[in-house]
C-alpha positions as CSV (number, residue, x, y, z in Angstrom):
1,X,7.9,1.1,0.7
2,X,5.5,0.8,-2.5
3,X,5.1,-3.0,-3.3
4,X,6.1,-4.5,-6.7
5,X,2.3,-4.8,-7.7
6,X,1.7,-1.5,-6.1
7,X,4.5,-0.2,-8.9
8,X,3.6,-2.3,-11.5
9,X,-0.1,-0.4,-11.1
10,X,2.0,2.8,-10.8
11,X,3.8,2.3,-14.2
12,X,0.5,1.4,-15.7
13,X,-1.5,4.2,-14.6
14,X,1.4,6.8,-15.8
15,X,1.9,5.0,-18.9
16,X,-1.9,5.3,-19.7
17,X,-2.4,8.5,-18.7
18,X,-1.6,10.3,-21.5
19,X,-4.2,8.6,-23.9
20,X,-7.2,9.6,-20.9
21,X,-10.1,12.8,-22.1
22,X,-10.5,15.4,-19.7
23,X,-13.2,13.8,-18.1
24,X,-11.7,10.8,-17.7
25,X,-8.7,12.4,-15.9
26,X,-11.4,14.0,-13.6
27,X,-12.8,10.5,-12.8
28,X,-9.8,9.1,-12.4
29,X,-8.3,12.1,-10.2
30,X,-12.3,12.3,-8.0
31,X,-12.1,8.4,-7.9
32,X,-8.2,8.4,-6.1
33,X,-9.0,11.4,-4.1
34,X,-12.2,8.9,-2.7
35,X,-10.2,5.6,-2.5
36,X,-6.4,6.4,-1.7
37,X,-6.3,9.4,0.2
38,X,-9.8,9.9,1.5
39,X,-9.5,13.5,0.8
40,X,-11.4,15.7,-1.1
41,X,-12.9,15.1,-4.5
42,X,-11.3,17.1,-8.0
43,X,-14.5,19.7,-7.6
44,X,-13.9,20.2,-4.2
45,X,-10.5,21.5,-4.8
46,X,-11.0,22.9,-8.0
47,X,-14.0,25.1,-6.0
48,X,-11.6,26.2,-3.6
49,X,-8.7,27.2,-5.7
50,X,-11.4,29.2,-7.5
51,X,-12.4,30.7,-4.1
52,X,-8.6,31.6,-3.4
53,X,-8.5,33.4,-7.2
54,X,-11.2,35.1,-6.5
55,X,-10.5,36.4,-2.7
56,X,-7.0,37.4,-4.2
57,X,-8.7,39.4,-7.0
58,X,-10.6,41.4,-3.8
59,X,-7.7,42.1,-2.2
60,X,-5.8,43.4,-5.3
61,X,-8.8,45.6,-5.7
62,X,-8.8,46.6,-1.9
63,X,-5.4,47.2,-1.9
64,X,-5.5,49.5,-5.4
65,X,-8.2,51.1,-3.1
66,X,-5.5,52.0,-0.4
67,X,-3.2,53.4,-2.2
68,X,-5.5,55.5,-4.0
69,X,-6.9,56.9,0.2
70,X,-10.3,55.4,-0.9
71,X,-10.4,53.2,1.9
72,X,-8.7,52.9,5.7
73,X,-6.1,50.9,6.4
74,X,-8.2,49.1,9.0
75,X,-10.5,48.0,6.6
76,X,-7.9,46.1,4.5
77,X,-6.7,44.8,8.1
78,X,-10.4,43.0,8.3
79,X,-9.7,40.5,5.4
């Protein structure tokens, strides 16, 4: 259960929010990521979301491939 200064912090951070620049968001979001959670930083996720958009863009192309008999079936199977 979230404590009544853990909330009053809450409300404060979410009133606030709105007023932040980009890059302070990004500070904000790498410095919770670091503190809170102990996951991974903003970057980190924003790299590998890119990584997913771009793996997904492959395999649209790989796919448009296989339809078209330009590539095995097998080979798709290998990503």
């Amino acid at each position: 259960m979230i404590s009544v200064s853990e909330n009053a912090l809450i409300i404060g951070i979410n009133n606030s929010i709105e007023t932040l620049t980009e890059e302070q968001s990004i500070e904000l979001l790498n410095k919770l990521s670091k503190a809170v959670y102990k996951g991974p930083s903003y970057s980190e996720l924003t790299n590998e979301l890119a990584a997913y958009k771009i793996r997904a863009k492959l395999l649209e192309q790989e796919n448009k491939r296989l339809k078209l008999g330009l590539i095995s079936e097998e080979r798709c199977l290998s990503y």
